[in-house]
C-alpha positions as CSV (number, residue, x, y, z in Angstrom):
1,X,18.5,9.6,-15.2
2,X,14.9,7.8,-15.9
3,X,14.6,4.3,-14.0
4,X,12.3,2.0,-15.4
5,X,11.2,-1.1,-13.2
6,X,9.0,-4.3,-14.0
7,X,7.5,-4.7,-10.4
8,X,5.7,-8.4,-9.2
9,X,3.5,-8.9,-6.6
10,X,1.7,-12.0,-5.7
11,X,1.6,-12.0,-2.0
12,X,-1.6,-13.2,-1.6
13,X,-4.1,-13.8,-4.4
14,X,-3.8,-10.9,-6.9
15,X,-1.3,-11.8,-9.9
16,X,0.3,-8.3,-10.3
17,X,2.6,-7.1,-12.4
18,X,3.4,-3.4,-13.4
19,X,6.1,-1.0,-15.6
20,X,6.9,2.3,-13.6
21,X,8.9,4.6,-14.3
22,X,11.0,6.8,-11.4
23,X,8.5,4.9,-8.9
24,X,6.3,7.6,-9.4
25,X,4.8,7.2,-13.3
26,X,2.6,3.8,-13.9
27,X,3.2,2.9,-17.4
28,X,1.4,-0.2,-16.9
29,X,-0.9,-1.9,-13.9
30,X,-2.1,-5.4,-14.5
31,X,-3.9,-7.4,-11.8
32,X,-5.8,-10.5,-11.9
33,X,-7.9,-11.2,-8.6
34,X,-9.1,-14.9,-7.8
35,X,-12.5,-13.7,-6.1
36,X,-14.5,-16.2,-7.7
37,X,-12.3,-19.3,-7.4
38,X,-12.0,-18.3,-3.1
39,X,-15.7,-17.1,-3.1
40,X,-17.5,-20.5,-2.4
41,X,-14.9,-21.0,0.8
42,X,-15.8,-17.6,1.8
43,X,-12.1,-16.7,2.1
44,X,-8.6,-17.2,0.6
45,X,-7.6,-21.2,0.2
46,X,-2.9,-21.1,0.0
47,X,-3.0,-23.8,-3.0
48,X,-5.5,-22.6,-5.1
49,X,-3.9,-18.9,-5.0
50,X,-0.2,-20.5,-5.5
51,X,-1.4,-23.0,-8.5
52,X,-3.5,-19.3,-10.0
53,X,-0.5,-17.4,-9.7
54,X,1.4,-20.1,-11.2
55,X,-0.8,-20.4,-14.3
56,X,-0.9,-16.5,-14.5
57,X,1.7,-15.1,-13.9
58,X,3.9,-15.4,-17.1
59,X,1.1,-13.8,-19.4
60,X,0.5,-11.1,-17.1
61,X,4.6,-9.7,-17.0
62,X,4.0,-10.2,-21.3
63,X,0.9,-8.4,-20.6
64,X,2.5,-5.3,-18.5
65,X,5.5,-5.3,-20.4
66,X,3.4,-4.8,-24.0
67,X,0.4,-2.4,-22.4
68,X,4.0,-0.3,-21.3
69,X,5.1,-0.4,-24.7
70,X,8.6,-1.9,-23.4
71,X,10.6,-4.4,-23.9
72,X,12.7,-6.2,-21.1
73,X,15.6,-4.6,-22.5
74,X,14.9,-1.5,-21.5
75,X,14.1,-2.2,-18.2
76,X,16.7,-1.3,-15.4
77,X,15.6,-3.7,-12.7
78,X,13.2,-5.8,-11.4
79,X,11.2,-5.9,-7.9
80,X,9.7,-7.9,-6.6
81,X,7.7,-8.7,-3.1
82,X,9.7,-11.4,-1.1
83,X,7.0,-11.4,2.2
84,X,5.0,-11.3,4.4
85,X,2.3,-13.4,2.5
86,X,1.1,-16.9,1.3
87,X,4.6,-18.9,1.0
88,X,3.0,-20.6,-1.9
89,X,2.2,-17.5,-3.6
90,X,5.4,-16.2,-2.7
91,X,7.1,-18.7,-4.4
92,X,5.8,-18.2,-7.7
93,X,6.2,-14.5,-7.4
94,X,9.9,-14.7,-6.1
95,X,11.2,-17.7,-8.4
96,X,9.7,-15.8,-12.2
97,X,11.3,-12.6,-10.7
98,X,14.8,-14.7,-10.0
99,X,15.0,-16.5,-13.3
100,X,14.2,-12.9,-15.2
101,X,17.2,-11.4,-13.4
102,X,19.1,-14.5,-14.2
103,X,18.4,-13.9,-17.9
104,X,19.1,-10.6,-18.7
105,X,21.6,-9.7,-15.9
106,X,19.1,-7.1,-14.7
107,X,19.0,-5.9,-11.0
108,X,17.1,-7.6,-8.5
109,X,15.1,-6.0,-5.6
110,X,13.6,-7.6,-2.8
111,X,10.8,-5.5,-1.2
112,X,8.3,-6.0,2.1
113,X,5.1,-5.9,0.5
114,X,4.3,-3.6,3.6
115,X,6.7,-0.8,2.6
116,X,4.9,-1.3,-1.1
117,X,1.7,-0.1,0.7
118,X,3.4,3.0,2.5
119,X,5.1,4.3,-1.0
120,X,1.9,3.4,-2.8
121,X,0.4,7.0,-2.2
122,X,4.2,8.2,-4.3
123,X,2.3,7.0,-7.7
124,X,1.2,9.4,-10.5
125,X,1.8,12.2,-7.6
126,X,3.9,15.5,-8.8
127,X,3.7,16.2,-5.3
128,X,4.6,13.3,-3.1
129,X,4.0,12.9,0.8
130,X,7.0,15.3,2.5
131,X,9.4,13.7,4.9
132,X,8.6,13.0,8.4
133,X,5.0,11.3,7.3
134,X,2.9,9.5,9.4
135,X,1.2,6.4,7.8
136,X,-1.8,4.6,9.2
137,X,-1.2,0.9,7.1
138,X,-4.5,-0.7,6.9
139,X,-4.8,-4.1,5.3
140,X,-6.3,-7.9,5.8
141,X,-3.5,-8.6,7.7
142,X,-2.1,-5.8,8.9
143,X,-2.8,-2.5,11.3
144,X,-0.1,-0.4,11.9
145,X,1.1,3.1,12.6
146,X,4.2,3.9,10.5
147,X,6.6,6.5,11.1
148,X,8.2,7.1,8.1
149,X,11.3,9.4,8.1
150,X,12.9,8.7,5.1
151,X,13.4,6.2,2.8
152,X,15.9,3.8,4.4
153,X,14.2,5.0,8.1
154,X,10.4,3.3,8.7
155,X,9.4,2.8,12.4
156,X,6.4,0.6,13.7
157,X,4.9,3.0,16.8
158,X,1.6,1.5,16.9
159,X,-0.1,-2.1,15.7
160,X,-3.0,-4.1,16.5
161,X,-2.9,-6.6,19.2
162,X,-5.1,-9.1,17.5
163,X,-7.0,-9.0,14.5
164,X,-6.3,-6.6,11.7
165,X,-8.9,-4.1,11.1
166,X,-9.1,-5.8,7.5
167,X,-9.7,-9.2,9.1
168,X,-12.6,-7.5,11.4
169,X,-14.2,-6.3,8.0
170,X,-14.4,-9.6,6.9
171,X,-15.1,-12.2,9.3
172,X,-18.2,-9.4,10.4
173,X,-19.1,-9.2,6.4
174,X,-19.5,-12.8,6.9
175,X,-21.7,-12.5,10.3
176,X,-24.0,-10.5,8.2
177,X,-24.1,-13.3,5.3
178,X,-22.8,-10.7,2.4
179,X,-20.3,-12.4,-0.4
180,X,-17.0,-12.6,-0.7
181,X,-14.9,-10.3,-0.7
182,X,-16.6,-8.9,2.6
183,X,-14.8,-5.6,3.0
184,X,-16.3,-4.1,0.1
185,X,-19.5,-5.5,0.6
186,X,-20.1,-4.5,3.8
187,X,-18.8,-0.6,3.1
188,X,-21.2,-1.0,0.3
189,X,-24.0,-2.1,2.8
190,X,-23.0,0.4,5.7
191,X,-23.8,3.6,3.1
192,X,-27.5,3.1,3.6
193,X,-27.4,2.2,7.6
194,X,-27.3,4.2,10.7
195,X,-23.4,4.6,12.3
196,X,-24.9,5.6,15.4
197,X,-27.3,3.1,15.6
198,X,-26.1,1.2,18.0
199,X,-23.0,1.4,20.0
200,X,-20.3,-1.1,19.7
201,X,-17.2,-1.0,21.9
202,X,-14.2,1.2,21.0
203,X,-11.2,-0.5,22.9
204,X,-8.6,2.1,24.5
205,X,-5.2,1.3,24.7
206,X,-2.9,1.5,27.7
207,X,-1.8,4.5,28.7
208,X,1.4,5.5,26.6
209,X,0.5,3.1,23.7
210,X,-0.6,3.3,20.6
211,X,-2.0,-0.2,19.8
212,X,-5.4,-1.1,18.2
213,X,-7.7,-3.7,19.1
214,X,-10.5,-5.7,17.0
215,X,-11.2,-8.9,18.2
216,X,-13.6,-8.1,20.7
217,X,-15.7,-5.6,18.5
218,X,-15.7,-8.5,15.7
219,X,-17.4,-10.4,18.8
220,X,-19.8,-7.9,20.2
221,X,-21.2,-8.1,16.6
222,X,-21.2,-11.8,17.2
223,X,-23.2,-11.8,20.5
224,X,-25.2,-9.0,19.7
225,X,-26.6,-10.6,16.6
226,X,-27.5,-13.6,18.5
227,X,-29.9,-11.4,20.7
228,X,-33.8,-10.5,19.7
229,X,-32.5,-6.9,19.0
230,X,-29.9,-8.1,16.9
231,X,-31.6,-10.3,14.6
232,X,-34.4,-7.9,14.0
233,X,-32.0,-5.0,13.5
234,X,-31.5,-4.2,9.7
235,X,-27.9,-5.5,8.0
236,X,-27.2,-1.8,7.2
237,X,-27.3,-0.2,10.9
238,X,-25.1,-2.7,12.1
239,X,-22.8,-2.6,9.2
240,X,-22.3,1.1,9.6
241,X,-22.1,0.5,13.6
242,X,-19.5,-1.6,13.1
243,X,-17.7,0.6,10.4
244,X,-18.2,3.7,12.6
245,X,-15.8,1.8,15.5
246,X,-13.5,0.5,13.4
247,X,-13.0,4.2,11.7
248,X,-13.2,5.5,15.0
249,X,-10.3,4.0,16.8
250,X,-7.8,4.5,13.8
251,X,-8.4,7.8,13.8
252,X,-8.0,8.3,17.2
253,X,-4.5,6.1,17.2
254,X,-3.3,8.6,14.3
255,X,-4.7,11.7,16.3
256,X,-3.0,10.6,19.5
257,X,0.1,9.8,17.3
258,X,0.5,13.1,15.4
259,X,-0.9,15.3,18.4
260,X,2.6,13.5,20.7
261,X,4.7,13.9,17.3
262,X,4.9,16.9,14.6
263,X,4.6,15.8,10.7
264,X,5.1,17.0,7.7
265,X,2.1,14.8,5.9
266,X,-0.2,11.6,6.9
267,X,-0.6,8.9,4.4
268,X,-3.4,6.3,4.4
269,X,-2.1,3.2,2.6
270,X,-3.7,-0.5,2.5
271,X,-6.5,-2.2,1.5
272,X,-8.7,-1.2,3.7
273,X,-8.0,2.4,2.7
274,X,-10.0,1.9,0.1
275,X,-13.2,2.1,2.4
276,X,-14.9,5.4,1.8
277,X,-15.7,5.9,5.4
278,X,-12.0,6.2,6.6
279,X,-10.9,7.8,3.4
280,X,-13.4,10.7,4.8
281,X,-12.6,10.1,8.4
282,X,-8.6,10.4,7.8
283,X,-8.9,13.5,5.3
284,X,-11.0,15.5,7.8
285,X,-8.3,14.6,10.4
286,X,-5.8,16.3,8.6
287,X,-7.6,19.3,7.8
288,X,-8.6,19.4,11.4
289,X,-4.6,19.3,12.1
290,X,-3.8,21.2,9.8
291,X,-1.7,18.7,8.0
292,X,-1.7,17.8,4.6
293,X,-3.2,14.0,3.9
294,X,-2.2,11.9,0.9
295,X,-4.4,8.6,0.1
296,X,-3.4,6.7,-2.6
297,X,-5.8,6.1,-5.6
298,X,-8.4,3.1,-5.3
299,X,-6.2,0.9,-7.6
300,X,-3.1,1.8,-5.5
301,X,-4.7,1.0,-2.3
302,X,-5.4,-2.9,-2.8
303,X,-2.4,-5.4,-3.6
304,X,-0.6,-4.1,-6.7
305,X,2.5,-4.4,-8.5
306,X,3.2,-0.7,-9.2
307,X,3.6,0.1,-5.4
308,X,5.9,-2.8,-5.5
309,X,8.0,-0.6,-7.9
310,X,7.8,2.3,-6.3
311,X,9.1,1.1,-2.9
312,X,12.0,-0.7,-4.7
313,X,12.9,2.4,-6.6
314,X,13.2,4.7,-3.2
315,X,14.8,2.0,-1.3
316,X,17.1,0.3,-4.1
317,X,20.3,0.4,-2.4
318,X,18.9,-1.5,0.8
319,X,16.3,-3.6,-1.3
320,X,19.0,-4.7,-4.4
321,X,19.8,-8.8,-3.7
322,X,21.9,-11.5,-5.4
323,X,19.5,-13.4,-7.1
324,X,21.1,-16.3,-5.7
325,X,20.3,-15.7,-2.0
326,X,17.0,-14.3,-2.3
327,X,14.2,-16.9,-0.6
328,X,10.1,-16.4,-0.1
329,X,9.7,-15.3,3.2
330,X,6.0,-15.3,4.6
331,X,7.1,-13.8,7.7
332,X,9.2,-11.0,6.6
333,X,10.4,-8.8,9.2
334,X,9.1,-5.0,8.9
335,X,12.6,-3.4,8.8
C-alpha cells in the first residue's frame, strides 16, 4: 500500500518542506535558503534563521502540499526532523509539525536529521543502496563513517575528532576572502588551481581507528598564508590544495573501512557531497573496489525535506511519537 508523507526540515537555515511518496518518489521539494540575510556575518546567526523559519514556514508546507497536487487529507503521516540543529530553528520546525498532527489525527515521526542524510541517496532511485552499505556522512557539522545494516541498525565506526570537514571548507573559504556560502565557493575556485600545488598535511589516525581530523589542516592554511609564499600563491592552488587533503583523507577512512569490512554498496550523503571533487574521488573508490557507489542527487545532498521523508518512511515504527512528548532536541543522539 502507497505511503504518502509531508516531510519538514528546518534544522539549520533552509525552510524545507517536501510530499514523497514510499520515501522513494518526490512529489514535491521546496526549500528556501537564508544566504543573503547570514552573508554579511559571513556565517549562520540562531535568531535570524529561527525568526526566517518562523515567517516561512507555513507558506512553504501550502506550497509543497499544492506543487504535490495533495491535500493534507491524503497524507498518511508527517515527519519531521527533531535534532541535531539550531534549537531555535528546531522549534519552529518541531512545533508546525506537532499542531498538524494535532489537527488531523495524522501520524507523527520524529527523525535525526543525520539518518535523513544517509536515506537521502533512496530518492527517485528504482534501485536503492543494498543492505550492508557503508556511508561516508559529510556535512557542516558532521563527519562520520556509517555502517548501515538495515533500517532500524546504523552504527557510527568512524568520526572526526574536531572540526567537520564542512566546517574546514568554510572557515578556509573565509581565509581566502570568497562569499558566503564558502563550500561552494571555494570548490568553485579549486577547479581552476593546482591540487598538488602545495602539500598540506593529511592527519593519520591511530592505529585501529577510523577517525578524521581537520583542524590542523584548516590551520596550516592559516599559517601558510601568512608566509611570503602564501600570500603570493594564487587563491586557486591553494583552494585545490586544501580540497585535495580534505578528499584525500575521507577516502582513505572509507578505503580502510571497506578494505577491514565487506559491503554490499557505499553511499556518499551530506552537504559536502555535493563537492565535485569527492563525488569523483568516492565513485572511483568504488569502482576500484569493486563496489557499487550511490550519491544522492545535488538537491538531495544539502538540507532537504524529502530525505526527511524518506528516513521516516524506512524507519516509521522506531521514528512514530505522541505528538505530546515530542521536544526540539539540538543534541540528538545518533541512534
Amino acid at each position: 500500500m502507497s505511503v504518502l508523507l509531508l516531510g519538514i526540515e528546518t534544522s539549520c537555515d533552509d525552510t524545507a518542506t517536501a510530499v514523497v511518496r514510499d520515501g522513494v518518489r518526490v512529489l514535491s521539494n521546496v526549500s528556501t535558503n537564508q544566504d543573503a540575510f547570514h552573508a554579511k556575518y559571513g556565517g549562520i546567526v540562531p535568531e535570524i534563521a529561527s525568526r526566517r523559519h518562523a515567517a516561512l514556514l507555513s507558506a512553504a508546507v501550502d506550497d509543497a502540499l499544492s506543487r504535490a497536487n495533495v491535500g493534507l487529507d491524503e497524507l498518511d503521516g508527517i515527519a519531521v526532523t527533531a535534532g541535531p540543529g539550531l534549537i531555535g530553528s528546531l522549534v519552529v520546525g518541531v512545533a508546525a509539525a506537532k499542531a498538524l498532527a494535532f489537527a488531523t489525527g495524522l501520524p507523527l515521526y520524529a527523525v535525526n536529521h543525520l539518518h535523513g542524510h544517509l536515506f537521502a541517496a533512496f530518492l527517485e532511485r528504482d534501485e536503492p543502496p543494498p543492505y550492508p552499505f557503508l556511508a561516508l556522512l559529510v556535512s557542516g557539522g558532521h563527519s562520520q563513517l556509517v555502517e548501515v545494516a538495515s533500517p532500524s541498525s546504523l552504527r557510527i565506526i568512524g568520526k572526526t575528532r574536531d572540526d567537520a570537514a564542512g566546517e574546514a571548507f568554510d572557515k578556509t573559504a573565509r581565509l581566502l576572502d570568497l562569499p558566503f556560502p564558502g563550500g561552494p565557493a571555494l570548490d568553485a575556485l579549486a577547479r581552476d588551481g593546482d591540487p598538488r600545488a602545495f602539500a598540506f598535511p593529511r592527519h593519520r589516525p591511530d592505529p585501529g581507528t577510523l577517525d578524521m581530523s581537520f583542524s590542523g589542516l584548516k590551520t596550516s592554511v592559516r599559517y601558510f598564508l601568512e608566509t611570503p609564499e602564501g600570500k603570493a600563491a594564487r587563491r586557486e592552488d591553494v583552494a585545490a590544495s586544501f580540497q585535495a587533503a580534505v578528499v584525500d583523507v575521507l577516502i582513505d577512512r572509507a578505503a580502510r573501512a571497506i578494505d577491514a569490512t565487506p559491503y554490499e554498496a557505499l553511499v556518499l550523503s551530506g552537504g559536502v557531497a555535493a563537492n565535485t571533487a569527492l563525488q569523483s574521488a568516492f565513485v572511483a573508490l568504488g569502482k576500484r573496489r569493486g563496489i557499487a557507489t550511490f550519491v544522492p542527487e545535488r538537491r538531495f545532498c544539502t538540507d532537504n525535506a524529502a530525505m526527511i521523508a524518506a528516513a521516516a518512511e524506512r524507519r516509521a515504527s522506531i521514528a512514530r511519537v505522541d505528538p505530546r512528548a515530542l521536544v526540539a532536541d539540538p543534541n540528538l543522539r545518533f541512534n
